[in-house]
N, C-alpha and C positions, 0 to 999 in steps of 0.2 A: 043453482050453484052460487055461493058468498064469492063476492068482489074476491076479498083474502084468496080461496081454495083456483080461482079462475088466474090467477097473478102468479100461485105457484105451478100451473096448469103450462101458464105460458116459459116461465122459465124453464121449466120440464123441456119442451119442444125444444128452446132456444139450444139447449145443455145438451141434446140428442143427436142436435146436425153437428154440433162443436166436437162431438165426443166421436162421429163416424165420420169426421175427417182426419182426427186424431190417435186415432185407436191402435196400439203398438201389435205387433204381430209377433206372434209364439215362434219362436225357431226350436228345434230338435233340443240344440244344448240345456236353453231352460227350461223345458221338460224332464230333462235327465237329474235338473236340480231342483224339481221340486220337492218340498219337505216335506216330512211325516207328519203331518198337522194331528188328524186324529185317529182313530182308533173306531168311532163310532160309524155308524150305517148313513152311504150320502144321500139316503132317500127317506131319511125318520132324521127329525129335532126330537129330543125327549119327551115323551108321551104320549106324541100325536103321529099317522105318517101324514106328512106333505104329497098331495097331489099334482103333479106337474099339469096336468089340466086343470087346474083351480088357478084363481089371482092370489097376490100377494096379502091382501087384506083378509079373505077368505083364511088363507092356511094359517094365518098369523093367529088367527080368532081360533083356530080351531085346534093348537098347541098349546097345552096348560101351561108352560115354562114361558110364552111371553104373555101371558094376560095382560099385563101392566104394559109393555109396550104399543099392545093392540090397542088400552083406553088411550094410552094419552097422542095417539094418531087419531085416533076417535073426536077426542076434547080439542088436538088442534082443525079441526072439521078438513085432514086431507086424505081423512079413508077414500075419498072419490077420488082422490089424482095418486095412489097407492092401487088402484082396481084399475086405472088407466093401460090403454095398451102398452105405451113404452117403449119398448123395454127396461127396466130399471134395476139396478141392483141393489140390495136395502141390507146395511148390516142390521141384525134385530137381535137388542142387549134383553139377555134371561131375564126375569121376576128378581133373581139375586142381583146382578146387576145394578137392578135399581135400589134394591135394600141396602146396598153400601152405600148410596149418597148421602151426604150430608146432609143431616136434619136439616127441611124443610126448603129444600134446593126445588123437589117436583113442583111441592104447593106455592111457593114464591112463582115458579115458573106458569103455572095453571092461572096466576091472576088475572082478569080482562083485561087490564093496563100493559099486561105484559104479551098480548095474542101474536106479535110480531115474532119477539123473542122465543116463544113457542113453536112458529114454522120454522124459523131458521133451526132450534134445537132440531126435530121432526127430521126436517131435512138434508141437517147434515149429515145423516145415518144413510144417505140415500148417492147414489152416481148414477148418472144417464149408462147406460146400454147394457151391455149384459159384459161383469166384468168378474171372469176367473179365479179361482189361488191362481193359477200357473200364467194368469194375466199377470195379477199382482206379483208373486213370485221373478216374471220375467224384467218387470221395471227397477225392482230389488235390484237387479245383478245387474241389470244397464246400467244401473245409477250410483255406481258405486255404499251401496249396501242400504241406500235411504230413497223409495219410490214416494215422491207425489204425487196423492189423488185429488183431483176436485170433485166437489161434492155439488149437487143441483143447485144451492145458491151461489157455486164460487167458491165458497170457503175452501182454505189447504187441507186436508190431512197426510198423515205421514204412514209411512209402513216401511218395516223391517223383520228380519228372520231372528230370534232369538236363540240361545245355544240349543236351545231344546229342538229347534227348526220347527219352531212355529211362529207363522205369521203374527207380528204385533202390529197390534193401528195406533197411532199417537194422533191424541186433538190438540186442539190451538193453544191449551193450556198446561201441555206435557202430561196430559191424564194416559193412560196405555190398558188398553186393551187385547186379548188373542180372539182370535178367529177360533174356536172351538170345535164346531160345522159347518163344512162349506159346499157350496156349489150345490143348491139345494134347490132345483129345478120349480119355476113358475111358469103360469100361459103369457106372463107379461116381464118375465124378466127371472132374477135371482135370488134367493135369500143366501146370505152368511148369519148364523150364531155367532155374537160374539157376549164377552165376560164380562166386559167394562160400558158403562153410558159413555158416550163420544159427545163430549161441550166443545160450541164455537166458540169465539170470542163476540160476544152480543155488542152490535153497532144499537149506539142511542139514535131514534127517528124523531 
């Protein structure tokens, strides 16, 4: 295992014990307010079915709709701490998703100079434990209508309900993303579909 993948390894652990002593509890009410997110089936992403006895990197590889997100977990070498026990929960942005970014935003990202930049991207798709809609959903309505998520390195993200009542994610850059499919059972945690790539704001090392 690369120094790199052993480093995201540890802050994985560190994010795990932070996150189950923090970990907000579902009462009845926001249950009752969970939104209509979608439409589709919570045990299939488009193409593929997701096996809840498979890992995250497994089901990820084996859904045509995220190929592109499966390489570049690949390219940043933390297919092994995505196959880790966990728990974790990974939003994973469609093949479209990535087709909207801006020329030349991946392959800027993919350069060796940039490998740092790359984990954090990777990673901040990702939160320690195993975290719900009707988790997210329930911090929405605690928090007067804007829930903070931390992500495995720290980094903020935001989420909100939009009129449609579906879950929006917001990065550090106001880019916004929906939650498409959720709650999409792993042996090591959760996947969510989402529409949008989620950018940190990259600290220079």
């Amino acid at each position: 295992m690369s120094k790199i993948t052993s480093l995201v390894c540890l802050i994985l652990l560190a994010g795990l014990n932070v996150f189950a002593q923090n970990a907000p509890a579902v009462g009845k009410d926001s249950l009752a307010r969970q939104p209509r997110l979608t439409s589709s089936s919570l045990k299939k992403s488009e193409g593929a079915a997701m096996s809840s006895a498979t890992d995250i990197v497994t089901n990820i590889y084996n859904s045509p709709e995220l190929n592109t997100f499966y390489k570049v977990v690949k390219r940043a070498g933390l297919d092994q701490t995505f196959r880790s026990k966990g728990p974790i929960t990974v939003f994973a942005p469609t093949n479209q998703a990535f087709a909207n970014l801006s020329a030349g935003k991946l392959d800027s990202l993919q350069r060796p100079e940039r490998k740092y930049d790359m984990i954090a991207f990777i990673t901040y798709h990702a939160l320690p434990g195993v975290v719900t809609s009707k988790d997210i959903v329930h911090q929405i309505n605690s928090n007067k209508g804007l829930a903070t998520l931390i992500t495995l390195t720290g980094n903020k993200l935001m989420a909100k309900l939009d009129s449609n009542h579906n879950i929006v994610l917001i990065d550090e850059n106001g880019g916004q993303s929906v939650i498409s499919t959720f709650n999409l059972g792993q042996n090591n945690g959760l996947i969510h579909i989402v529409t949008g790539v989620l950018m940190p704001r990259f600290k220079n090392i």
